[in-house]
N, C-alpha and C positions, 0 to 999 in steps of 0.2 A: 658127230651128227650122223655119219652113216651107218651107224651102229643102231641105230634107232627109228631107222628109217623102218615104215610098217612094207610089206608086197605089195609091189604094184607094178604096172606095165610101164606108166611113163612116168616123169619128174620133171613138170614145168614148174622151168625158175625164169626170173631175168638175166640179164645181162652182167649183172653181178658176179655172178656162178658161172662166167663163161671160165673156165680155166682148164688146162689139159688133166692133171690129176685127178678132178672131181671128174669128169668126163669120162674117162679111165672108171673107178672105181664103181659110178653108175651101174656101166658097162658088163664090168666084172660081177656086182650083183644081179645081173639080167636084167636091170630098170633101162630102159631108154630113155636117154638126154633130150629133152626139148628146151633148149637154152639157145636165142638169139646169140650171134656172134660180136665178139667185142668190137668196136671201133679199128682197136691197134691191131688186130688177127691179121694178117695177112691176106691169107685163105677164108674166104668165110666158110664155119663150117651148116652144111644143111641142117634147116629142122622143123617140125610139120607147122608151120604157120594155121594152118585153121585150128590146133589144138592149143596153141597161144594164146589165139584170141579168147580163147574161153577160160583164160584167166584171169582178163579183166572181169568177167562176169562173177567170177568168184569172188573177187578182193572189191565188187559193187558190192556183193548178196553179205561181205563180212563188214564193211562200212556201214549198212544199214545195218543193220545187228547192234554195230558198236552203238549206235545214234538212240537209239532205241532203248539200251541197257542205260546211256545218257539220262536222257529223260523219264526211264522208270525211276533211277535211283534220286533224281531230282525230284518227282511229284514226292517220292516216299520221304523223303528229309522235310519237305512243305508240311507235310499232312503227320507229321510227328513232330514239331512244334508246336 
């Protein structure tokens, strides 16, 4: 997967992606980690919480998208019968 990663300054993931490795490897590509810390961490490690939240807004703007591609592909199967 980080092989394929396009340039960018940062890389919000969830909490899933919290692990030392990938954090590491980020790093090492110059991407800055914005991954909430896990539950079991210890130490939480910091990360910009106001650029967080603007991932919910993305994975809203790609649900509607989905919803949308829904319903187009539905009217087109109605209307090709």
């Amino acid at each position: 997967m980080l092989d394929v990663l396009p340039p960018a300054a940062n890389l919000i993931a969830d909490k899933g992606y919290d692990n030392n490795w990938f954090r590491q490897a980020l790093i090492e590509k110059s991407i800055e980690p914005c991954i909430p810390s896990n539950r079991t961490r210890k130490q939480p490690l910091p990360y910009d919480k106001r650029l967080y939240r603007q991932r919910h807004r993305i994975e809203n703007m790609l649900c509607i998208l989905n919803n949308w591609g829904r319903i187009a592909a539905a009217v087109t199967f109605y209307l090709n019968q």
